[in-house]
C-alpha positions in Angstrom: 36.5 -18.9 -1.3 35.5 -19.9 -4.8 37.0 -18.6 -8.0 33.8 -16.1 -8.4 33.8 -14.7 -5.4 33.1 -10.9 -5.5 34.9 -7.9 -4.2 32.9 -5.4 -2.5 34.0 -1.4 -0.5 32.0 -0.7 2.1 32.1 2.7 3.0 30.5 3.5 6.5 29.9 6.3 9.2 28.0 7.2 12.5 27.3 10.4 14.3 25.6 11.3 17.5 24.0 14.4 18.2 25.4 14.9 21.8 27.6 12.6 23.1 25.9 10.3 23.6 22.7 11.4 21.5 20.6 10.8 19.2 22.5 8.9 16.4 22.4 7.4 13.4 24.7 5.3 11.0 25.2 5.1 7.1 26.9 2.1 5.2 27.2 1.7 1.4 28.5 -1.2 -0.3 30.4 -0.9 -3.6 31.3 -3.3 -6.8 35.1 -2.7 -6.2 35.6 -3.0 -9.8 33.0 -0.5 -11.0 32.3 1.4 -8.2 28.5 0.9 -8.2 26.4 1.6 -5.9 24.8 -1.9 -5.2 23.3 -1.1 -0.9 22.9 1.8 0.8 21.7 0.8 4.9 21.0 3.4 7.6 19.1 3.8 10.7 18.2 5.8 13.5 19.7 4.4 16.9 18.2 6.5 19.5 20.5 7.4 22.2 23.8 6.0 21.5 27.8 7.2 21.7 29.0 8.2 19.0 31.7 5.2 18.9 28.8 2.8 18.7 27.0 4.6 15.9 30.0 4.2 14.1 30.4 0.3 14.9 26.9 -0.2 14.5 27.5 1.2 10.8 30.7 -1.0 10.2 28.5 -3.7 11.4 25.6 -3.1 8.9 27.8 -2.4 5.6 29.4 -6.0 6.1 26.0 -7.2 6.6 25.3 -6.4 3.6 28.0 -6.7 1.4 27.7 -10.4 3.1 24.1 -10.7 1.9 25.6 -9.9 -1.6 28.1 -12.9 -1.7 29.3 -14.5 1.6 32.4 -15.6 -0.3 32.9 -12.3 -1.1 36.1 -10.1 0.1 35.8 -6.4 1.3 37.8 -3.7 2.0 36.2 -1.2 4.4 37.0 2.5 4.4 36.0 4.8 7.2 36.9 7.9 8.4 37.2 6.3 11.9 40.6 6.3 13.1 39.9 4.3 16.5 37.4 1.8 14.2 39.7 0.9 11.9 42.6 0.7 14.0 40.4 -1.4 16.5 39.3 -3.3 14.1 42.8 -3.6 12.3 43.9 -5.4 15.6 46.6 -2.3 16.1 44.6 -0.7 19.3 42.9 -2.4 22.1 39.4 -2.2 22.7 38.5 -1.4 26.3 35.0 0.0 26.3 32.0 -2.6 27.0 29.8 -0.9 24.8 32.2 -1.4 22.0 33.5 -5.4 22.3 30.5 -6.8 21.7 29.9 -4.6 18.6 33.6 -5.3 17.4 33.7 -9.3 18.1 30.1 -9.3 15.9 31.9 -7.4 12.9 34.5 -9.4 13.0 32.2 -12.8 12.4 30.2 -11.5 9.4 33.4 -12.9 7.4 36.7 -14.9 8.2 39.4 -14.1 9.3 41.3 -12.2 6.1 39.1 -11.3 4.2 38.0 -7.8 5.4 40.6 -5.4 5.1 40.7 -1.4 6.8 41.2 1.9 5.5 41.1 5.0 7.1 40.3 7.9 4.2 39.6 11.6 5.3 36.2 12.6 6.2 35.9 14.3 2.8 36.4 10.8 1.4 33.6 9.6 3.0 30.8 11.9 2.1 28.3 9.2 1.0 27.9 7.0 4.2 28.1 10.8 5.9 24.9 11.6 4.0 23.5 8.4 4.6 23.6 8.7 8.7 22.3 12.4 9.0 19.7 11.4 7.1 18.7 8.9 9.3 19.4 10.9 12.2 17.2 13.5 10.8 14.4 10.8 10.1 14.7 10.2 13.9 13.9 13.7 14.8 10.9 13.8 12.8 9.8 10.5 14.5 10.5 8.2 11.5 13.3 5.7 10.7 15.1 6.3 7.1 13.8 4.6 4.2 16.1 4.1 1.1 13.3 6.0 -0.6 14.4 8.9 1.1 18.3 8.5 0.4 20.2 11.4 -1.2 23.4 10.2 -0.3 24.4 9.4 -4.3 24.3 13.0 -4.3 27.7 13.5 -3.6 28.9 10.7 -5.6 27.6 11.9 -8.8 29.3 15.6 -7.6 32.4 13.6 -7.2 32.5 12.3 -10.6 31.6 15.5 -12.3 34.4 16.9 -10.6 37.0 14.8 -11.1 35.3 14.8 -14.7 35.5 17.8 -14.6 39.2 18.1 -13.6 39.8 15.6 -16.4 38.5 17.7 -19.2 40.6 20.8 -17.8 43.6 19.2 -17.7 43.2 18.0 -21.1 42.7 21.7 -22.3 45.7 23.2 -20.5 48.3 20.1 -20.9 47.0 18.8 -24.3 48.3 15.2 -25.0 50.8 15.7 -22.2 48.4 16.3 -19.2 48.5 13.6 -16.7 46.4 13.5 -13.7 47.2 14.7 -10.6 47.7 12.6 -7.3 44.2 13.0 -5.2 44.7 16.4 -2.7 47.7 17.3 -4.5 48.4 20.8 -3.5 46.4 20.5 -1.1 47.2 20.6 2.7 46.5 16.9 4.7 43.5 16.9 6.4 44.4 16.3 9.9 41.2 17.0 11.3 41.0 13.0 11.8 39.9 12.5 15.0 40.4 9.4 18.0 43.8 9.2 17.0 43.9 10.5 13.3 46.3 12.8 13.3 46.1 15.4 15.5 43.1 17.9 14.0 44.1 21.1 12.6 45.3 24.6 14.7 43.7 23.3 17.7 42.7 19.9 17.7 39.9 18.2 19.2 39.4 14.4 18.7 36.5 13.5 17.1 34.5 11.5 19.8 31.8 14.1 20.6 29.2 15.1 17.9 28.0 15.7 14.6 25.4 18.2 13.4 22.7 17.4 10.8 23.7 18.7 6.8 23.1 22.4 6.7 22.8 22.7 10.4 23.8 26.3 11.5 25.9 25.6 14.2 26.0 28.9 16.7 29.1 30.6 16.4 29.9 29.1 13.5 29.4 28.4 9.9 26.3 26.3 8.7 28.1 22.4 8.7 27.8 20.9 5.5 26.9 17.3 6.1 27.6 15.6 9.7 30.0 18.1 11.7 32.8 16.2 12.8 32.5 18.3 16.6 35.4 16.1 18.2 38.0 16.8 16.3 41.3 18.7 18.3 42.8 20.9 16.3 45.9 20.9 17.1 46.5 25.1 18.0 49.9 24.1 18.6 48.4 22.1 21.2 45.8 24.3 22.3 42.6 23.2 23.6 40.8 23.8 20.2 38.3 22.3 18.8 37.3 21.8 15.4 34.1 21.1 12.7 36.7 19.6 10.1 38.4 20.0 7.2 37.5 23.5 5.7 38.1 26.4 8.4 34.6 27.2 9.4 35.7 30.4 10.8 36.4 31.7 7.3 33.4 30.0 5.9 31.5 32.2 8.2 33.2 35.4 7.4 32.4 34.7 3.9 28.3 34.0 4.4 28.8 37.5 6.7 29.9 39.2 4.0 27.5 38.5 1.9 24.6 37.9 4.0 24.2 34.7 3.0 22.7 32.0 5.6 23.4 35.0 8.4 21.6 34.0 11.7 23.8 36.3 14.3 22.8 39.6 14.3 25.1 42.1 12.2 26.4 39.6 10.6 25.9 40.7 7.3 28.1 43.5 7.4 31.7 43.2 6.2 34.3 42.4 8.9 36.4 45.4 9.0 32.5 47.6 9.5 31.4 44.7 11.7 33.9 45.2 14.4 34.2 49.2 14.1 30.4 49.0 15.1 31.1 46.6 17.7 32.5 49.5 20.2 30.4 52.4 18.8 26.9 50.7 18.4 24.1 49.3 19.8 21.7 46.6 18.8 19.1 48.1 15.8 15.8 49.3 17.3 14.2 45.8 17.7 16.6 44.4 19.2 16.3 45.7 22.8 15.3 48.8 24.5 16.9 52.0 23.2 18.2 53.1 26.6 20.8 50.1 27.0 23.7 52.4 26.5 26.7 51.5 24.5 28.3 47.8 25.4 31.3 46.7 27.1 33.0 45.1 23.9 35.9 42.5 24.0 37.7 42.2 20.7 39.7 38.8 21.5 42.5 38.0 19.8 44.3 34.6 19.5 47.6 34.8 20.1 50.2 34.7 17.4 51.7 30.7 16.4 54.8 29.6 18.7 57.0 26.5 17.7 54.4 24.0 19.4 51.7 25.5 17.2 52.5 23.9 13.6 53.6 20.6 15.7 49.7 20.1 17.0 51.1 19.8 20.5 48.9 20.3 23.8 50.0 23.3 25.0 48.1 24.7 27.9 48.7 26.7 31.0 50.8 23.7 32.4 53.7 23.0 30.1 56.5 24.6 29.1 55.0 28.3 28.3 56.5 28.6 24.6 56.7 32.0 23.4 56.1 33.5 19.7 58.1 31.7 16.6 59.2 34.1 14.0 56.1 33.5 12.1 54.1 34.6 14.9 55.5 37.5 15.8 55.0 38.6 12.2 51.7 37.5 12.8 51.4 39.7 15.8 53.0 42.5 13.7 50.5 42.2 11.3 47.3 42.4 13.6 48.8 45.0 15.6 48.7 47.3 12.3 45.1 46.1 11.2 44.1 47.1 14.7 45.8 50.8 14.7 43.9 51.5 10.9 40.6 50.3 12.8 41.4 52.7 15.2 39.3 51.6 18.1 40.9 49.4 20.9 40.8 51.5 24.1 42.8 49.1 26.2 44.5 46.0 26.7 44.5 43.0 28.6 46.0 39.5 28.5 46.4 36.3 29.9 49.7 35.9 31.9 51.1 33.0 29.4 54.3 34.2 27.2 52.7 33.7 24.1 49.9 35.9 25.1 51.7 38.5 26.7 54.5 38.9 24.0 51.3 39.2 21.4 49.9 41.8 23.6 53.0 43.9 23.7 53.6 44.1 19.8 50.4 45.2 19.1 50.4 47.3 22.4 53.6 49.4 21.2 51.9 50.2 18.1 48.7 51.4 19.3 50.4 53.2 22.3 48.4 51.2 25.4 49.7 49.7 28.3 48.6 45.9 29.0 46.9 45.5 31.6 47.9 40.9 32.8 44.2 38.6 33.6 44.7 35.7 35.5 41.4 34.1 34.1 42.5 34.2 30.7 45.0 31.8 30.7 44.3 28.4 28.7 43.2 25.2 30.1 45.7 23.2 32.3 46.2 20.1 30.2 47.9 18.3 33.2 50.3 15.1 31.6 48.9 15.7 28.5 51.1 18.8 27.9 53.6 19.1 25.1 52.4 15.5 23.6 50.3 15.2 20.1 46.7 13.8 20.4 48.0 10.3 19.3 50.5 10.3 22.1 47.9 10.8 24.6 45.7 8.2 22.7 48.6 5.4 22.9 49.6 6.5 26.8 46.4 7.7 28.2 43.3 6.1 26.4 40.7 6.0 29.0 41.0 9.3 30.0 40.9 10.6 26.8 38.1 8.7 26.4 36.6 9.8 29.3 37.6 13.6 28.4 36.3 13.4 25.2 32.5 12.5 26.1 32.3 14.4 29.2 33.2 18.9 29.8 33.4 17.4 33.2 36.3 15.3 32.4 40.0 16.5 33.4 43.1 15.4 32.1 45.6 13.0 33.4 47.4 14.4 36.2 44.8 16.6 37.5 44.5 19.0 34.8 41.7 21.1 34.6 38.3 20.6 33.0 36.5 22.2 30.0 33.5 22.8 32.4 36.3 24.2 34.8 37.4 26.5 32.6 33.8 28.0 31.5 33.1 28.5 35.3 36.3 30.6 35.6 36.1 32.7 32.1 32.8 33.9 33.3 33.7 35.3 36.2 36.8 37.0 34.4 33.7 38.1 31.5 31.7 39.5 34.8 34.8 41.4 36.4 36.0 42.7 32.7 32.6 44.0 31.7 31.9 45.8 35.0 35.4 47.0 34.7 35.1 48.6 30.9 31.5 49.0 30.8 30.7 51.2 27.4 34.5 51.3 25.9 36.3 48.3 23.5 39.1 46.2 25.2 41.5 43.9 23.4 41.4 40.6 25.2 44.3 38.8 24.1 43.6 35.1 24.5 44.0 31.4 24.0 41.8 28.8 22.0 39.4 27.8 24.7 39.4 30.9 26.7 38.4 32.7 23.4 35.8 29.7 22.4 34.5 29.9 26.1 33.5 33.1 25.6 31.8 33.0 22.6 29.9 29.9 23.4 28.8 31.6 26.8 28.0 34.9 24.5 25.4 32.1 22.2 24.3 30.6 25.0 25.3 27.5 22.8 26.3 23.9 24.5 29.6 22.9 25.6 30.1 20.5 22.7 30.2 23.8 20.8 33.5 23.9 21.6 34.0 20.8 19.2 32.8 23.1 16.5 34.7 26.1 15.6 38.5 27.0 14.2 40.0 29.5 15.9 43.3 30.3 13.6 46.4 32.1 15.1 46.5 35.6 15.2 42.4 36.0 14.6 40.1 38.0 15.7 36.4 37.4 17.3 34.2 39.9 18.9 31.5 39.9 21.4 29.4 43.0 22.9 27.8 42.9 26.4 24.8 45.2 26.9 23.4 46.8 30.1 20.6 43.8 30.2 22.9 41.0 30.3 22.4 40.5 27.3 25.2 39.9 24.2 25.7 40.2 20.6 28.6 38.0 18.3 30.0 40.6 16.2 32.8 38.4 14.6 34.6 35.3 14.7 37.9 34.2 13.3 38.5 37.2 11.5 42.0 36.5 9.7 42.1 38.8 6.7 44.5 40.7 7.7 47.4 37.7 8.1 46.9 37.5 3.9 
């Protein structure tokens, strides 16, 4: 290496649409010094992993940066947690799609002189921009075309933020104003996925899909950028699954209260209207015929947190059956009084789990109801997986995370049971509950993927849906089921009344 020899970042990302799907990759390579922008590569991939999108754009950003100045070093920053530790010689690579892809990075330069990163998704918004552009340009037919790029978008927004920060902190502290650490304040994002640290309140890894920017994900809240769908948060372990860092359930109450971006019908209305109406109303005339009667309506409520749940632990219908902490039982306190000022929960039912049942007996003596216990709305069997984070069951069980994460069909080790599995048996318990309390509201009270199940059956929406909504502790969702068959999302993640 000569005494000139450059330094360069390359920042890159992948995404598939559907695991696999169509996908796309972004790279960016960067003067370390200055922080210019000097290439920008992405491309369309056609049907691909996700993985391999994201090797493919590891692959291309040292390409380039090599183009630049062979002699050059770079240090690489991706919000891959199973690329850079592959590539950081920490994890094994096992998967034949992904050697090959891995050996070729690692020739572009010596041995040395590439170094790895991992940096939150929020970190790496510009290769982000980059891929679902090219994914986008797929869709229409079309590979990207640097013309086209609007990833320095949200590089010029980052530095008229933290410019912006700057100035601020110069008014309030004067001479004395020093600059805060990056996210201080700030809660970590967790919502890493493949082994990042296990995602937030119900953690998904991130292996399945990403949505396009301003996709309106069903369900959900519109994804800013490439949705992260693969990401576990970590309910306490619950078979959650997460768009990222922001909580997309309370991005989607705010659009419903204003209106804004609304695509699920009633949605505009303000949560505590929105799920009064849900037992008392029918759809609008338009909607359906007039004569539908009114629905069966299942307000379903997470249960309150339990000592697994700030621990991001697995914790199915298989482990250890934890029951409420402290803080959930206040949580449970809390919703049960929210509830009793809506004044329109005619029943209650819940899955037999502790957790569940202890939820549904706080809120149960406050509104004066007996609980009626559901088999079928117990949580997913997590087999061996219970009770472990998502990067103990990377480093003991890879394949079959692996194969778990690109496949509903997948069970976990030791014969749990499968997301697929579980959405056969929460529709029969959806069949037998709404023939049951056809035209009154029931509380259902529930677990992460029971509760997602439901609401992605309700859409009609994909099982990689799953991968894309936050369901907090102690929150409330709604769903109506009319006469037709037919249903109507009244409210999701409703947590207004834990603040």
């Amino acid at each position: 290496m000569t005494g000139s020899a450059r330094e360069f970042v390359v920042e890159a990302d992948g995404g598939s649409r559907g695991n696999p799907g169509p996908a796309g990759y972004g790279a960016v390579v960067l003067d370390a010094a200055t922080g210019e922008t000097l290439v920008e590569a992405a491309e369309y991939l056609g049907v691909v992993t996700n993985n391999v999108a994201e090797y493919r754009g590891l692959l291309a950003g040292l390409r380039a940066a090599g183009e630049l100045d062979p002699d050059a070093t770079v240090h690489v920053r991706m919000d891959s947690k199973l690329v850079v530790e592959q590539m950081s010689g920490r994890w094994k690579i096992k998967h034949p799609d992904m050697k090959p892809l891995a050996a070729e990075a690692a020739r572009v330069f010596p041995p040395g002189r590439v170094t790895y990163e991992w940096i939150p998704r929020a970190d790496n918004k510009h290769a982000d921009r980059l891929a679902n552009e090219a994914m986008d340009a797929g869709a229409r037919g079309e590979q990207w075309s640097p013309s086209t790029s609007t990833a320095e978008l949200d590089a010029r927004a980052a530095d008229r933020a933290a410019s912006d920060g700057r100035t601020a902190g110069s008014r309030q502290g004067g001479d004395r104003a020093t600059a805060a650490p990056a996210g201080a304040g700030e809660a970590p994002d967790v919502a890493a996925a493949g082994g990042d640290a296990p995602p937030t309140v119900e953690h998904l890894p991130r292996t399945t899909t990403r949505t396009g920017a301003g996709s309106t994900v069903p369900g959900g809240a519109a994804a800013g950028g490439a949705s992260r769908g693969g990401r576990r948060e970590g309910d306490g372990g619950e078979a959650a699954v997460s768009g990222g860092g922001a909580i997309a359930g309370e991005r989607f109450l705010r659009a419903a209260r204003t209106g804004a971006g609304s695509t699920v019908p009633g949605a505009a209305e303000a949560p505590a209207a929105a799920d009064v109406r849900a037992a008392k109303v029918v759809a609008s005339p338009g909607w359906g015929p007039p004569d539908m009667g009114s629905p069966a309506t299942f307000v379903l409520l997470r249960h309150g947190e339990t000592p697994l749940t700030p621990q991001k632990r697995f914790s199915g219908s298989g482990g250890s059956d934890p029951s409420l902490s402290p803080v959930g039982r206040e949580q449970a306190e809390r919703v049960a009084e929210s509830l009793a000022r809506r004044g329109t929960i005619e029943a209650i039912v819940a899955s037999p789990l502790a957790r569940t049942r202890e939820t549904a007996g706080i809120v149960a003596a406050r509104l004066g109801l007996a609980v009626t216990v559901e088999e079928g709305l117990r949580e997913t069997d997590f087999g061996a997986w219970e009770g472990l984070t998502f990067g103990e069951v990377r480093d003991r069980h890879p394949a079959d995370l692996d194969a778990w994460l690109a496949s509903p069909d997948a069970e976990p080790t030791g014969g749990g049971e499968s997301f697929a599995a579980t959405a056969t048996r929460i529709a029969a318990t959806r069949d037998k509950l709404v023939a049951a309390y056809a035209g009154r509201t029931v509380l259902l009270v529930s677990h992460v993927t029971p509760i997602k199940t439901f609401l992605r059956l309700a859409l009609g929406a994909p099982p990689e849906s799953l991968f894309r909504m936050e369901l907090s502790a102690a929150s409330l969702s709604a769903v109506a089921y009319y006469a037709d068959g037919g249903a109507s999302v009244r409210l999701f993640n409703e947590t207004s009344h834990l603040r």
